[in-house]
N, C-alpha and C positions, 0 to 999 in steps of 0.2 A: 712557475711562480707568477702570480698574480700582481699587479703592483701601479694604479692611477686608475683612479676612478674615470667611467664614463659615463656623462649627463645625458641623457636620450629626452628630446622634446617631441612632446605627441599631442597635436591639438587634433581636438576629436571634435564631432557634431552629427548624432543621430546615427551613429553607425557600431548601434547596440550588436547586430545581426554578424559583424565581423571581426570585432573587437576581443572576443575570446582565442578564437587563431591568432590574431596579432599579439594579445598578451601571452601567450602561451610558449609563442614562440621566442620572446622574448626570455621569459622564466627560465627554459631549459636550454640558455645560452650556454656553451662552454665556457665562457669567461663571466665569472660571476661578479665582478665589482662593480656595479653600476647600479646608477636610481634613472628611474622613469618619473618625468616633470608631467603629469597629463593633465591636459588643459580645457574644461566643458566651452566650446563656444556656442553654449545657450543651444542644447539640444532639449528634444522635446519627446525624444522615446524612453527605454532605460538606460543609454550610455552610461549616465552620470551615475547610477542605482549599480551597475554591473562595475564598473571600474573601481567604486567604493568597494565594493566586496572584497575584489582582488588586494588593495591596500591594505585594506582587515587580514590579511593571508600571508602577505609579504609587503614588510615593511618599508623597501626600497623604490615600491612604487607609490607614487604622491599624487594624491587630484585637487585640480585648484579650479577654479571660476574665471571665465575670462575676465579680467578686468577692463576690456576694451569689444570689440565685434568685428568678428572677422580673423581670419589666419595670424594675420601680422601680429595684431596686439594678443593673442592668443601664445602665440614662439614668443613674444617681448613676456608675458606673462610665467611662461614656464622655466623662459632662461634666466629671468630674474633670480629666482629659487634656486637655481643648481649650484653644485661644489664642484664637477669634475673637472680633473684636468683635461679629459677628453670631451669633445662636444659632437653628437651628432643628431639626426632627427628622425622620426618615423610616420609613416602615415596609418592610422588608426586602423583602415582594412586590408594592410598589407601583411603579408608574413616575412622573418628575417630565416634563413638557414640558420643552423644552429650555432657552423662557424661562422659564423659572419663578423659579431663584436670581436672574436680572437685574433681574425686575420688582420682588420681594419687595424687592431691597437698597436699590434706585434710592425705593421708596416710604418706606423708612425714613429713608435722607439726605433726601428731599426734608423730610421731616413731622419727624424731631427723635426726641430720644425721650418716651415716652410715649405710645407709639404700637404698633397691632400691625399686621403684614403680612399680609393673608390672601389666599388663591386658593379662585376657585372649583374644584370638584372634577365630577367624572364618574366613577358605576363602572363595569366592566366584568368581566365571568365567560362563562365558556366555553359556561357554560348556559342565558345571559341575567341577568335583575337582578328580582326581582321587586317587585311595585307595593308593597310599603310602603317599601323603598330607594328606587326613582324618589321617590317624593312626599318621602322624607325630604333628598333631593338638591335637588331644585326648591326647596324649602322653605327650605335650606340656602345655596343660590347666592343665592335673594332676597335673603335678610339680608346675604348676602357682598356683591352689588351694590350696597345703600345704606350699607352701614356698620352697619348697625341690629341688628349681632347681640347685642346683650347685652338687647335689648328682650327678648328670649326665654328667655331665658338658664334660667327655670325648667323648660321643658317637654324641652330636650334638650342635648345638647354643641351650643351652637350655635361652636365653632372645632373643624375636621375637626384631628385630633390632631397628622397627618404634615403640613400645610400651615398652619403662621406661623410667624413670623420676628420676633424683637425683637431690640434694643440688649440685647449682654452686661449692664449697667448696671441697665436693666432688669427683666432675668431675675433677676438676683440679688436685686434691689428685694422682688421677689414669691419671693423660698425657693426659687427654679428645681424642681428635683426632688428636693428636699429631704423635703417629707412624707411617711409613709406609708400614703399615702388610696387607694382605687380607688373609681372608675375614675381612673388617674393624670390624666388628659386632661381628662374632666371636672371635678374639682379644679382643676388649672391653668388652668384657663379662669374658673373662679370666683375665683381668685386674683388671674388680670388684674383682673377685673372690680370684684373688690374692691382693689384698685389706683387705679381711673377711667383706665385705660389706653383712649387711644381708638382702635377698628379703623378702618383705611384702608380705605375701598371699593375693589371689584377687579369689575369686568367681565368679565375673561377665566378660562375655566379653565385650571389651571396644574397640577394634581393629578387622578392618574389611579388611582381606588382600586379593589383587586382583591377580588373578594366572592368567595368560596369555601366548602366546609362546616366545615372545619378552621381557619379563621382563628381567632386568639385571641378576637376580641371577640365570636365565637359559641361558644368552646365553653369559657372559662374561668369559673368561679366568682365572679371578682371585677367581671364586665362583669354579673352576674345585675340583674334589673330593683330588688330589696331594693336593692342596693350603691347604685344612683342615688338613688333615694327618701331614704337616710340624707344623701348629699350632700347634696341638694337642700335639707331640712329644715334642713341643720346650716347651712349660708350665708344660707338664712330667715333662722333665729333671732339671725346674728351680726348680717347684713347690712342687714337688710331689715324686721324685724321693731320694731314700736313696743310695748314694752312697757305703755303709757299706753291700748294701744287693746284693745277687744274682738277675740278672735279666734276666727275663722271657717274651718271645714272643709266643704267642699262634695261631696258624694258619700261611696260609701259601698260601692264598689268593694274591690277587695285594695287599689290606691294610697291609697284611701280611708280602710283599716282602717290599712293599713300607718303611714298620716301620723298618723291619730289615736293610736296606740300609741307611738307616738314623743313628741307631745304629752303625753301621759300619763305616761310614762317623764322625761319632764322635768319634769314635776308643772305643767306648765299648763293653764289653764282654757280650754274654748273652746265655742262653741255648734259642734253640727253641721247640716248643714243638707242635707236628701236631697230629691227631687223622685218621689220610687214610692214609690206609695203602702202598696206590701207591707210597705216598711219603715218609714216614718213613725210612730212612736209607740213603736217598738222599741228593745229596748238591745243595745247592742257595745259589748263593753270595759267594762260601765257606764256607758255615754254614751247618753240618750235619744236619736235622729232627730225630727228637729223639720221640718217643714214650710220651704221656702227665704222662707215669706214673712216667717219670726220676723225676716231681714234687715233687715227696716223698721223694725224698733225699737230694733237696736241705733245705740248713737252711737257715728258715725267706726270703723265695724268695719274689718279686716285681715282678707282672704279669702283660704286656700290653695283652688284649682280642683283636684278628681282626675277630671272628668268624661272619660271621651274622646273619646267621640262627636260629630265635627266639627258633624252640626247642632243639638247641643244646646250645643255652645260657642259657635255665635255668637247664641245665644236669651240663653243666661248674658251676654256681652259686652252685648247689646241691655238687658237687665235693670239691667246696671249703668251702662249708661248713661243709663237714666232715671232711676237714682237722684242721678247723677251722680259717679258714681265711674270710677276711673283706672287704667289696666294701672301695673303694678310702680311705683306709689303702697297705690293701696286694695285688688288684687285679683292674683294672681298664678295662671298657670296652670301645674301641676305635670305637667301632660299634654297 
């Protein structure tokens, strides 16, 4: 039994060439109650000529015009239009499994709202996937598997953009695509987050993402590594940050400078804390480098991590656990 519709928002641009797997796989969803919001943001190949077709075919899929440029006003444009109770999104040259919309909806009725749907994902490119994709995916399905993805929530988008699903109710609860933050994805995922929406575990991959050189989130501006860093910092300071405590920057990297300059930009105080010794005793920005041992003296400090170096982050992790201190309590990693 079939029963609540699901709104799927697909803003497209130029990506005629992928668009028929996308749509396709959509069509021969096992759960057929849903419309497709598709949204031209001002492409110049046939997108808009191909996706017409497709709505000429089946009635459930809709194409609209952006009324704005760019992603955002694109999603504010598609989700204007919809009726479903379910809401989720898709990216124009991705493909979905066939169960994918059955399992996402089946987990939301079961769990209520307050809840998000997530699938695991797999990329795939014509040219292969290279090892920082793989591990970002492995990395990705783990948290997907337990539910645990917001444990992370500092280091990366831990919710793949095109794969979850909430209660309309919901979505609204959190300003849907309402703000205008990039990355929009990572935003709305902080947004859950700051909600205490809880992700449903999902075992299966459901979501088939397509890597290419021309995809958006490789060659637009607004996906640049600065734009996350700004995220990342601004949901700190709302979210997560104890004003009452010492606070702590660890490294001294660009994300390092980057965090601290933003720190300083908001006229907070904070110890820095570097482990090279080239830099130790040095100033950036006006801020001396201090050795990570000055840790020990501060009381009940607040730690942003920019290290990236997987085996110096679990030397850091070991560090603060014999201080005894706590991931997203006492210490947060930004990388």
């Amino acid at each position: 039994m079939q029963n609540g519709k699901i709104s799927i928002i697909i803003p497209f641009k130029n990506t005629s060439h992928y668009l028929p797997e996308c749509l396709d796989s959509i069509v021969n969803q096992s759960y057929t109650d849903w419309e497709v919001l598709a949204v031209n943001d001002h492409s110049i190949d046939g997108s808009f000529e191909l996706l017409t077709s497709y709505s000429q075919k089946d009635k459930r899929i809709k194409v609209y015009q952006n009324k704005g440029n760019g992603i955002i006003p694109a999603l504010q444009t598609g989700y204007a239009e919809s009726h479903g109770q379910f809401v989720t999104r898709m990216d124009s040259d991705d493909i979905m499994k066939s169960n994918r919309l059955e399992v996402m909806v089946n987990s939301l009725k079961e769990n209520g709202t307050g809840h998000i749907a997530v699938g695991q994902v797999k990329y795939f490119s014509n040219r292969g996937i290279s090892n920082g994709y793989e591990r970002y995916e492995q990395w990705l399905n783990h948290l997907t598997s337990e539910g645990n993805n917001f444990d992370e929530i500092y280091k990366e988008c831990v919710i793949p953009s095109p794969c979850w699903m909430v209660h309309r109710d919901d979505f609204e609860k959190c300003k849907g695509f309402e703000p205008q933050r990039y990355p929009e994805d990572y935003d709305l995922t902080f947004r859950f987050y700051e909600n205490s929406f809880k992700i449903i575990p999902c075992d299966q991959v459901l979501h088939l993402w397509r890597d290419y050189d021309t995809r958006t989130s490789r060659t637009h501006e607004h996906y640049a590594q600065n734009y996350f860093l700004d995220i990342k910092l601004h949901y700190f300071l709302k979210l997560n940050h104890n004003s009452n405590r010492p606070l702590v920057v660890w490294g001294a990297g660009f994300k390092g400078k980057k965090i601290a300059k933003g720190l300083k930009k908001q006229g907070l105080d904070f110890t820095w804390l570097c482990d090279n010794p080239k830099k130790i005793g040095k100033k950036i920005h006006d801020k001396e480098l201090v050795h990570f041992e000055a840790l020990e003296d501060l009381k009940d400090p607040q730690s942003i991590i920019t290290v990236a170096n997987e085996d110096a982050q679990k030397e850091i992790r070991g560090y603060f656990a014999e201080l005894g201190q706590f991931p997203m309590q006492d210490y947060f990693f930004f990388c």
